[in-house]
C-alpha positions as CSV (number, residue, x, y, z in Angstrom):
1,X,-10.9,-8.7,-0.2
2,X,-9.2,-7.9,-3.9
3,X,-5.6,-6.2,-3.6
4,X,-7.2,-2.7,-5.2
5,X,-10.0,-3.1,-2.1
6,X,-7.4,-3.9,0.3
7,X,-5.0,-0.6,-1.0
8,X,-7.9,1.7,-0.4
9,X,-9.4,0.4,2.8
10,X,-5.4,0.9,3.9
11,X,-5.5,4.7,2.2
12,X,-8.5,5.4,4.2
13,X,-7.3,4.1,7.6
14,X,-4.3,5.7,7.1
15,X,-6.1,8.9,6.5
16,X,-8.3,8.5,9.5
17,X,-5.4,7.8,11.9
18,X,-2.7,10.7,10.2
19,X,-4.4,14.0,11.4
20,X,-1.7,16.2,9.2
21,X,-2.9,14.0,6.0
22,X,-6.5,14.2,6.3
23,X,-6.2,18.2,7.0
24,X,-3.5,18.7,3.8
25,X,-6.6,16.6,1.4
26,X,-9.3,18.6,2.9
27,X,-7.8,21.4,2.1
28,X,-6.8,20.3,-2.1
29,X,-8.4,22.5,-4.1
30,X,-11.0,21.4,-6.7
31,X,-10.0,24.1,-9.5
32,X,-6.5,22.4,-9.3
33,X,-8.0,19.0,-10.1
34,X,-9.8,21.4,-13.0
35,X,-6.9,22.4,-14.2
36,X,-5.2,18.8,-14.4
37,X,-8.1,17.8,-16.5
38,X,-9.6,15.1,-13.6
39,X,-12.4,14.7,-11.3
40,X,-12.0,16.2,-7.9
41,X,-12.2,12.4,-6.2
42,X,-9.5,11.4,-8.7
43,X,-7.4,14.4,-7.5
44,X,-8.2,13.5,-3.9
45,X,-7.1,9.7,-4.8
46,X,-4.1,10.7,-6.3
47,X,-3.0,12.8,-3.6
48,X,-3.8,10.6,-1.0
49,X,-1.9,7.4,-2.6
50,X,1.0,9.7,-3.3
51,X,0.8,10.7,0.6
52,X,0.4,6.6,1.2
53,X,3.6,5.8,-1.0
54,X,5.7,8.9,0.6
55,X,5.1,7.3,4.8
56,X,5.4,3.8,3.2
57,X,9.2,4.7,2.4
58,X,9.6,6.7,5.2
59,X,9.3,3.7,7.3
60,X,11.1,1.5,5.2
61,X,7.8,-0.5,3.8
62,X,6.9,-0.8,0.5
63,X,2.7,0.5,-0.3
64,X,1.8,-3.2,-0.4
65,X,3.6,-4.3,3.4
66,X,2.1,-1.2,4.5
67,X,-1.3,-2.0,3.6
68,X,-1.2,-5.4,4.9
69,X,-0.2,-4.2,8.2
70,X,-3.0,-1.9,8.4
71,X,-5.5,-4.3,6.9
72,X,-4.6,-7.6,8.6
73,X,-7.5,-8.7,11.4
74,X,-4.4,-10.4,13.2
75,X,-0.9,-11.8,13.0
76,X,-1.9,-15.0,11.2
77,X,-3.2,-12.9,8.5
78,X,-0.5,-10.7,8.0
79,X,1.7,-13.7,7.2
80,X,-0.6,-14.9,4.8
81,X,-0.8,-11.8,3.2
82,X,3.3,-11.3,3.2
83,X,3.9,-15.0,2.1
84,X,1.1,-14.9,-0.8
85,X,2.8,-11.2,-2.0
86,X,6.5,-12.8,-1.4
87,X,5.4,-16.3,-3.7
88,X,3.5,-14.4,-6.6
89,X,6.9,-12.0,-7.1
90,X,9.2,-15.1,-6.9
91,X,6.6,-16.7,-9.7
92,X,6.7,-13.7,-11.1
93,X,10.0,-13.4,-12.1
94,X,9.8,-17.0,-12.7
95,X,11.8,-18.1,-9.7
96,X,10.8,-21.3,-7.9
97,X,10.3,-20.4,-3.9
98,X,13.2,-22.1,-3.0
99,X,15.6,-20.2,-5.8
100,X,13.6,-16.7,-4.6
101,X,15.2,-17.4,-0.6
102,X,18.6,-18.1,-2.0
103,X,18.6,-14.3,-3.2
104,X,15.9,-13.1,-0.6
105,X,17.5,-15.3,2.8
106,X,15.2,-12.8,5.3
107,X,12.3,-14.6,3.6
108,X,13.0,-17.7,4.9
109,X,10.0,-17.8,7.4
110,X,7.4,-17.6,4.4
């Protein structure tokens, strides 16, 4: 599964289990999304990552953690995912692993 297919498999569970957020996007209007110049379905995206983004901090996760936890088929695969996201940003800011624990110590078990 690609990241971007992972996100919105996540947005749409987390729609289907969040009564409240699937009410407030059935009831978005489409002359608003008019209005901003977009498609309806780009409206109803938008919102609904917004709404994603807005729990995610809520709980203390950032969008990708939280889309791993409601993506992952088990335990093993939410580590994988975690340690894959927690290497590429240590690559990322061109870090070896070992330099990114010295800042990031929690990350040890990855």
């Amino acid at each position: 599964m690609t990241p971007e297919d992972r996100f919105q498999k996540a947005i749409s569970l987390f729609i289907e289990q969040n009564e409240r957020v699937a009410n407030e996007i059935n009831q978005l209007s489409p002359q608003v999304a008019e209005q901003l110049g977009i498609s309806f379905d780009e409206y109803k995206k938008a919102h609904a990552g917004r709404l994603f983004g807005e729990y995610a901090a809520s709980v203390g996760l950032d969008v990708f953690m939280l889309a791993f936890e409601l993506t992952a088929t088990s335990q093993t695969e939410l580590h994988e995912l975690k340690s894959k996201h927690y290497r590429s940003l240590a690559e990322m800011l061109g870090m070896s692993w070992e330099e990114y624990i010295v800042h990031n110590p929690h990350l040890a078990g990855y």
